[in-house]
C-alpha positions, 0 to 999 in steps of 0.5 A: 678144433673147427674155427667159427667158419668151419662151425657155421659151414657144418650146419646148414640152417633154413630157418634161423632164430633167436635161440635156434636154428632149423637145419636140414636133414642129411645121411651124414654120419655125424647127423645120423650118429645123433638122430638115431639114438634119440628114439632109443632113449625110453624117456624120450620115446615114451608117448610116442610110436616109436621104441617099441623096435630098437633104432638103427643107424641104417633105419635112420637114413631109410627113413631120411631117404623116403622123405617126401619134401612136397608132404612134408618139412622135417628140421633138425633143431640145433641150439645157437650156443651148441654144436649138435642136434638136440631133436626135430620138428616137421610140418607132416600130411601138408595138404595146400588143396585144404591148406593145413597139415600136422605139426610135430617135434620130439626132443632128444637130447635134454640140455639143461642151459639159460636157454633151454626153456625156449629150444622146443617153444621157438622150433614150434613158432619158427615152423608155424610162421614158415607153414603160414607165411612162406607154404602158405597153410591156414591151419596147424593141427597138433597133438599130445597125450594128457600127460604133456599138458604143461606144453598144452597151457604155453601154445595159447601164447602162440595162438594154439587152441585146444578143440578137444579131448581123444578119449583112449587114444594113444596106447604104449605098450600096457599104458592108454592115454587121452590125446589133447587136440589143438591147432592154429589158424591163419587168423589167430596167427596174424592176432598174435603178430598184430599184439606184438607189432609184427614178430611172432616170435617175442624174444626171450625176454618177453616170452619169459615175462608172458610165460608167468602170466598164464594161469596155473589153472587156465581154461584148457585145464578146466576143458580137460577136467569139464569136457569129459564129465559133461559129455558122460553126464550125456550119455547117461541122459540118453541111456535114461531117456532109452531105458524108459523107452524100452521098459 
């Protein structure tokens, strides 16, 4: 059994939160022993690349020894009250001559806790301040198939904006899905810390407060359902407008 020295030692934390801590990747085998089983997990690889091939520990540390560190920051999301990984987040693609990157997470372990609720939402707002604030980024683009909107609707809150919908863009396996489109800018960045004097992050209390008053039915779900009727209502205006044309 560690003592608590022993347990603090055996993480080592970059970004620090309330309900998280973002530690840094290793070939260890007691991270690899983790990391790798998330992408053979069928739910959890379900809209994403990977599952396709089973994961191996072997292709787990490749992949954690061609990590490029200038392009990208990739951290392992370690609940406070646990002692293990249950999943990752990366800046990707980071480009400081245009200033922005590519935001990704994939939870592996589902943990069903008091705090489970905010593990994904506070690993996305830790790396978004460090992306601003500390490499110096003016835009996070991020994305995820329709059938995620439900993590679409709570970015508002972190100043994330839908700007549009990827028609067919994903495709597992017999499955196409339609792909949102969201970023954050410096600028809506620094309004959300301006309403909350300062902190980005709002703590669990008032996050679970503010969570409650996003609307069930709020504007990203009307741009989903609107943005695709009206650009095929369009199209067919065109269609019409070269059907008289060439009559």
């Amino acid at each position: 059994m560690m003592n608590n020295i022993e347990k603090l030692n055996a993480f080592d934390v970059f970004l620090s939160g309330e309900t998280i801590d973002l530690c840094v990747p290793s070939d260890e085998d007691q991270v690899l022993d983790q990391w790798y089983r998330w992408f053979n997990n069928a739910d959890t690889t379900k809209y994403l690349s990977q599952g396709i091939y089973p994961n191996t520990k072997n292709a787990q540390r490749k992949f954690f020894e061609h990590l490029d560190a200038s392009k990208r920051i990739a951290l392992l999301i370690k609940p406070k009250n646990l002692d293990c990984y249950i999943g990752i987040a990366s800046l990707s693609s980071i480009d400081l001559s245009s200033r922005q990157c590519d935001f990704a997470m994939v939870i592996g372990k589902k943990i069903e806790d008091s705090d489970s609720l905010f593990y994904g939402m506070e690993a996305k707002c830790l790396l978004t301040k460090h992306a601003f604030e500390t490499v110096g980024l003016e835009r996070i683009n991020s994305t995820q198939v329709m059938e995620l909107i439900a993590w679409q609707r709570w970015q508002i809150l972190f100043g994330y904006q839908m700007e549009g919908l990827l028609r067919k863009k994903f495709r597992k396996g017999m499955h196409v899905h339609d792909v949102i489109a969201s970023s954050c800018i410096l600028e809506d960045y620094l309004r959300v810390k301006v309403c909350r004097k300062g902190s980005y992050w709002p703590g669990k209390k008032n996050l679970f407060e503010l969570l409650k008053k996003i609307p069930r039915d709020g504007l990203i779900d009307n741009l989903v359902m609107l943005l695709p009727q009206k650009q095929d209502e369009y199209l067919d205006s065109i269609i019409e407008a070269h059907k008289i044309l060439y009559e």
